[in-house]
Structure formats: C-alpha cells, structure tokens
N, C-alpha and C positions, 0 to 999 in steps of 0.2 A: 353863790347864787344857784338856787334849784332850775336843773332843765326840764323842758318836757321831753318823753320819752321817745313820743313819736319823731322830733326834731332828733334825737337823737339816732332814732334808725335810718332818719332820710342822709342825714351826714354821714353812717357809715357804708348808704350804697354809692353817694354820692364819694366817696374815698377812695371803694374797690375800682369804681370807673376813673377816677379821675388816675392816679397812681400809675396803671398799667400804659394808662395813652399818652404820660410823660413819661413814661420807662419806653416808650416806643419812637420818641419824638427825640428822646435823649442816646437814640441808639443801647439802650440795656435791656439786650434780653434776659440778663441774666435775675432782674428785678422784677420783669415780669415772670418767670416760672415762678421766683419765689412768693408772691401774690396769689401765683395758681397754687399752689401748695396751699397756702393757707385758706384759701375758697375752696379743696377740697377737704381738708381736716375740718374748717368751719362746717361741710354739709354731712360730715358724720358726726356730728358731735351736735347738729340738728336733728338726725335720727334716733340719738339715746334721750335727746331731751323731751322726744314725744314720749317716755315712760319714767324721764326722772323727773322732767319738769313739773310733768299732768296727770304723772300717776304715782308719783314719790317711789316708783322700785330703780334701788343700788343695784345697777348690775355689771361686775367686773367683768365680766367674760364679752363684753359686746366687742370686743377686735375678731369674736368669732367671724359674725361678719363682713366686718371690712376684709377678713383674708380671705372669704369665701367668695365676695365679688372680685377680688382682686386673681384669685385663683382661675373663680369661671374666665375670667378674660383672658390673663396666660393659656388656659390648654386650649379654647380656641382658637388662639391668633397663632398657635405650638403648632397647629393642627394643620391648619391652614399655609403657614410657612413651609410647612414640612412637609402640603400634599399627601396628606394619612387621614384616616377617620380616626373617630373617638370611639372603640368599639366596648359597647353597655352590654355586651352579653347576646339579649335577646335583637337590639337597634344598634346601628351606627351611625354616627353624627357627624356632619363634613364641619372641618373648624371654619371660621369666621373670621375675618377681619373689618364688619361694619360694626361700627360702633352702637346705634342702635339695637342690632341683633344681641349685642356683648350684653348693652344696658339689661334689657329685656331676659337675656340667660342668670345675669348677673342678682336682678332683681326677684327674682322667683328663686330661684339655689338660696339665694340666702332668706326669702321669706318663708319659703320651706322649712329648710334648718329654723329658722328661728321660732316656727309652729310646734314641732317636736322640742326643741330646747322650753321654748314656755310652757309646755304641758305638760311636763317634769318640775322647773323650776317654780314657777307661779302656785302649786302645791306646797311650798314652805314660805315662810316670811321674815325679814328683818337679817339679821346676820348668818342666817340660811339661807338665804336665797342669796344672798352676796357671795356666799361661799362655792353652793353649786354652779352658780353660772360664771365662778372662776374656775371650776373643776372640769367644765366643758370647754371654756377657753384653752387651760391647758391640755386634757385631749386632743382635741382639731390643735395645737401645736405641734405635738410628737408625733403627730400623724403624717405630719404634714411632712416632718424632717423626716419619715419613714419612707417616705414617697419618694423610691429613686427613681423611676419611671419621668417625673416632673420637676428632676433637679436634686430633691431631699433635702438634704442641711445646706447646701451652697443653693437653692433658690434655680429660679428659671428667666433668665436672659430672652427676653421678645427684642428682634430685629429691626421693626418697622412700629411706625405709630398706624395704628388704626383709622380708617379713613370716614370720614360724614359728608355724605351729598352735599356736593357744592361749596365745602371747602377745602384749604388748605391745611389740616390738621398737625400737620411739622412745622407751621408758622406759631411762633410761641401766643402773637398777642389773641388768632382766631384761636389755637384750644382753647385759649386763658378764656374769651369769649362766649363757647361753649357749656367752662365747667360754671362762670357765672350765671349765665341765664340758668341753668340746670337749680343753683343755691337759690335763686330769687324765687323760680316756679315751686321749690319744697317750703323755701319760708312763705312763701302767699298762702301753700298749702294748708302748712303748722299751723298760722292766724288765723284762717277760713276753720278748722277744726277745733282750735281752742274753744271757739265760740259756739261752734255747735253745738247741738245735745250731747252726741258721743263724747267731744272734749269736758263739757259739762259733768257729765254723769262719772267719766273716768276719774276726773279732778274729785268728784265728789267721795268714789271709793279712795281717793288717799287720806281723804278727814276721816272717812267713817262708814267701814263696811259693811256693818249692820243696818245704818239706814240704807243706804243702797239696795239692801234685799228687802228691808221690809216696802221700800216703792214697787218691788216687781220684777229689778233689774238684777242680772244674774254677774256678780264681779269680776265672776275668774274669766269669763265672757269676754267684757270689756279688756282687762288685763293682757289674754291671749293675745286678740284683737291689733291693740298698742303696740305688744312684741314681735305682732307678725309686722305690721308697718316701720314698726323702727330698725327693724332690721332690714327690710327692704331698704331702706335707703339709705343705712349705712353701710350696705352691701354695691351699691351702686357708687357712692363715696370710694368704694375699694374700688374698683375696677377703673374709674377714674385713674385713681392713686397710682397704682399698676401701667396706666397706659401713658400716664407723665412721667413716670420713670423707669418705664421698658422693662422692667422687673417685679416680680415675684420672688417672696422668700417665706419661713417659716414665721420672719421677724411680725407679720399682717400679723399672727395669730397671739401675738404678746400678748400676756397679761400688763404688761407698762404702757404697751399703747392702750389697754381698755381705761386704767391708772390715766393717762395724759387726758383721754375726751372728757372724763369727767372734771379733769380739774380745768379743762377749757369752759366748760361750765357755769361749774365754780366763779373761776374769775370774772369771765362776762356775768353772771346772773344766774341762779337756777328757774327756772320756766318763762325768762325772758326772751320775748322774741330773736332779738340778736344777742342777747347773750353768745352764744357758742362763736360767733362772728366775733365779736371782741375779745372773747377769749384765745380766740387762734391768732387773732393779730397780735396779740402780746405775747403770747408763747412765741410764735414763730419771731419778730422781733428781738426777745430774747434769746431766743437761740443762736441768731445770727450774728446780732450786733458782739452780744458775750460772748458766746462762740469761740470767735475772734481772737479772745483775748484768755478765755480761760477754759481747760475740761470741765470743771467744775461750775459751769455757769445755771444748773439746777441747784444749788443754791440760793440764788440770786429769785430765783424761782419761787421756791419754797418760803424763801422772805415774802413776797410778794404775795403767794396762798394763804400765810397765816396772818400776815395782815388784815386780810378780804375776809376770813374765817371770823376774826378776834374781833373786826371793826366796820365790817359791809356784808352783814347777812343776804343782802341783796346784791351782792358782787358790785362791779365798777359801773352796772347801769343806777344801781341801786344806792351807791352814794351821789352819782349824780342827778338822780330824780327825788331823794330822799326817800323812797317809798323802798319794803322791803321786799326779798323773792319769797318764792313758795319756800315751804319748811318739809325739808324730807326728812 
C-alpha cells in the first residue's frame, strides 16, 4: 500500500515528540540523548541536502562545517571557563557560554568558510568537485590536530553545558527540546525554499545550466548562494553536536562523517523533506541496536545502502510513496 508523503512527515515529527516524553515518563535519559543525537545528525544532513537535494552537488568535505560550528562553540565556552580572551591579533573576544551567542558565532564561521570553500570548489564539476571539497575537509582536519593551543589530536573537553534563557539546559529532555524545535524551524525553512524561486531556479541549474543562463540567471550565483546556507546550518548542527557531548575533536572534521551525512541521505531520500530525518533514525538505530552486538555492524549498514541504491532510487520515502527522489 502506497503512502502519502506528507502523512509520512507528520508521523515522523509526531515520533521524535512522542519517543523523548516516554523516555522521560519511563525514567531513561539515556534514550532521550540518543534521540538528541539523531535530531542533530538529522539537522546536518538537512543542511548538505539544501545542495545535494536541490542542486545535485556531491560534496565530501561538508564535516568542514559541522567541525567548524562545533569548534566555534568549544573556544568560546574554553574561553569563557577559563576567564581569558580570544585574542585575533588586531580584537579580542571575551568567550561565551550563551547558546544563542555560540549559534550565531557558529553560524557565520561556518557560512564564511563555506563562502571561500564554494568559490574555489563550485569552479569544477562532477568528480572534481567531489574531490576538492574532500581535499578541504581534509585540510581543516590536520589542522585542526595541529592545534595544540585547543587540545590538537586528543580534542578539547567543555566542562559545562551552555546555558538558554529560561531554561534548564543539563536537563536531557529540555536540550533535546531545543535541538528539536531548532530541526523543525530549518525543515519549514528547506520546504518554504524548495518552493520558492531560488529553490526553483537552483533545482533548475541541476537539469541544466545552460538553460539557466540563457533566462538571465547567473548558476555559480545560486550555487555559492546554497553552499553559503548549507553550510550555515550544518555548522550550527556542529555546535549543537559539541555542546551534547562537551567535546571537540579533530574527528568533526572527518571525511567519514562527511561519508555518513550523505548516506543519511541516501537512505531517507535525496531532496526529500525528511529524508535526512529517516535517515539518521536508521543509522543511529543501527548503530546502537548492532552496536551491541557486533564492531562490525557498518555492515549491516552497507546491506541496507545497497539495497536502497539497487532497489529505492527514492530512498525509504521513496518506496513508501512509490514516487522517485531527485537524481544527482
């Protein structure tokens, strides 16, 4: 029996709320962090799909950002704990432990970087651009473990959760609260955009660049545009990430985490609204539940991608609505 789609996105917000307030009801905090975890891996893996979904670019290197937002948060809150400035040379910067301040740091640092990384990378196409914006990922890795000043290869230990007006932020089920609302405000945003012009016109440079230019509109424009927003938000995804588990490490800057978002993807859907949301729920599921039982449960994994590959071009939204995803 085919579903409809939208029944299906309302069951999977109606799952993330439901879940957390029996994991609170049942005394397990420990089900709600893992919940949070996958509400924030779902909202980066929301952020690559504003350029894989909508504008068909493979891009390996997108952990750039999640470890750059995850970053900015550490040396603020470093900073901050420790009573020191951030000193930039010509400014110095008192660190921070508000969370909106972090978001906000978090979100320009990495839309930045992501500005500069597309105005190099968006200049090649196809398995060159897949390659440079792994060649940047790994960079901002070694970099990162170069960095003894902020831990280097053993990572940077934060002491304290970061605080938001008026609540309790060391209470598992309000973070989990926070990073939700946060997924639901970026996918209202994704679906407000898909439909617009810009989502339009960007979808339209992944059929076909040439028309694109002969309307008027300028591709590598749009393209930029995409990469400065997707990276904004999966730079925010990191800082999250970083502030649920009080650490920073070099690992943000993986090319297997850039590897995992896409195949979160993947298995939800490519350019599906929750795709990326289904996708992290089965990931993270299988990590846990496997886990358990075996190192080897990216196996079990990989069974499951080339299935979806072989047999659901449209991922697991995509068999269950019968309709196909976009084709990158």
């Amino acid at each position: 029996m085919r579903m409809n789609e939208r029944y299906i996105n309302g069951l999977m917000i109606a799952g993330l709320l439901a879940l957390p307030l029996w994991a609170l009801a049942a005394d397990q905090p420990f089900t709600i962090t893992l919940v949070t975890r996958t509400v924030i891996l779902a909202l980066a893996a929301v952020g690559l799909n504003v350029i894989l979904g909508i504008g068909g670019l493979v891009s390996f290197g997108h952990a750039v950002f999640f470890g750059i937002g995850g970053y900015a948060m550490g040396i603020l809150t470093y900073h901050a704990q420790t009573y020191t400035a951030l000193d930039l040379g010509l400014i110095s910067i008192e660190g921070s432990k508000s969370m909106p301040v972090i978001w906000i740091v978090a979100m320009l640092t990495s839309g930045i970087a992501a500005f500069f990384v597309g105005l190099l990378s968006l200049r090649t196409s196809g398995v060159y651009f897949i390659m440079i914006t792994l060649a940047f990922g790994q960079m901002f890795y070694y970099f990162a473990i170069s960095w003894a000043q902020y831990g280097g290869e053993d990572g940077l230990s934060i002491y304290v959760r970061n605080g938001f007006p008026g609540l309790n932020t060391l209470d598992p089920i309000q973070f989990y609260g926070i990073c939700f609302a946060l997924l639901c405000l970026v996918l209202f945003l994704f679906a407000r955009m898909q439909a617009a012009p810009f989502g339009l016109a960007l979808n339209a440079t992944r059929q076909s660049t040439a028309r694109v230019e002969t309307v008027g509109l300028n591709p590598m424009r749009l393209k930029l545009l995409a990469f400065v927003l997707s990276g904004a938000v999966t730079g925010l995804a990191g800082a999250l990430f970083a502030d649920l588990n009080r650490f920073v490490s070099p690992s943000m800057f993986s090319w297997q985490l850039s590897g995992e978002l896409i195949v979160l993807i993947i298995i939800g859907g490519v350019g599906r609204l929750m795709g990326p949301v289904i996708g992290a729920c089965v990931f993270v599921a299988l990590e846990h539940f496997l886990g358990e039982l075996t190192d080897f449960w990216h196996v079990y994994l990989g069974i499951v991608l080339l299935c979806i590959v072989l047999f659901g071009r449209g991922g697991l939204i995509g068999l269950l609505t019968g309709k196909e995803g976009a084709h990158v």
